[in-house]
C-alpha positions, 0 to 999 in steps of 0.5 A: 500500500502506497503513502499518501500524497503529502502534497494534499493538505488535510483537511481537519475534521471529527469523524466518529467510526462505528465498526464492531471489529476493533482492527477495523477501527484501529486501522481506519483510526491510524489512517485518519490520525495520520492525516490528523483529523480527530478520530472518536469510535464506537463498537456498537450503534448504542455506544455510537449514539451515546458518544453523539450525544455527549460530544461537544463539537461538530461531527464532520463525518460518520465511518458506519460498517452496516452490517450490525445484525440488530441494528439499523444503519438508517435509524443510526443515521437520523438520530446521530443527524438530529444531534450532529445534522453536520455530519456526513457519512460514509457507509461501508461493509465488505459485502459488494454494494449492490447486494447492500443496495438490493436489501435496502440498507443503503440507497445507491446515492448514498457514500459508500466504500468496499472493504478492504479499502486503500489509505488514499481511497478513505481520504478521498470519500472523507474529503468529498463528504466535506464537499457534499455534507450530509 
């Protein structure tokens, strides 16, 4: 895996990671940080949800794996939202995004990013959510 261009500024920002695999948010935290965005992560959609409500500051962006076998991503999505209506998100899961598509939990529009996933390609969905917002 190639180091990321240093001659990209980076764009400062809080991004909630919410992922049940702590290699996963381990990982994706290492990237983040070395672009020094500020990184606060979850487990579980609960505990995601606890965090929001108590952070003072702006979530810029929301890394959510969908595959929690008894949550909703939407449901996450719009109460996160009415706490942080800044926040952008960035779904992911390592299932091909029309099989997430065609079960209808995440819209074709909607952001998306495969796993396994490259550094340069993470920096580049965080940065066009900052260009798209929520």
């Amino acid at each position: 895996m190639t180091a990321p261009s240093r001659r990209l500024v980076p764009t400062p920002g809080t991004v909630l990671i919410v992922d049940r695999d702590a290699s996963a948010r381990r990982t994706i935290r290492g990237i983040l940080e070395t672009w020094n965005y500020r990184v606060i992560d979850a487990a579980d959609p609960g505990r995601a949800e606890r965090i929001a409500s108590v952070f003072v500051g702006p979530i810029h962006a929301m890394i959510l794996d969908v595959d929690f076998q008894d949550a909703s991503p939407g449901a996450l999505v719009d109460h996160i939202r009415s706490i942080h209506p800044e926040i952008g998100v960035l779904f992911t899961s390592a299932r091909p995004i029309t099989e997430i598509v065609s079960e209808r939990i995440i819209g074709a529009d909607d952001h998306f990013i495969r796993k396994p996933f490259g550094n340069d390609e993470l920096i580049a969905k965080i940065r066009a959510l900052h260009v798209a917002g929520p």
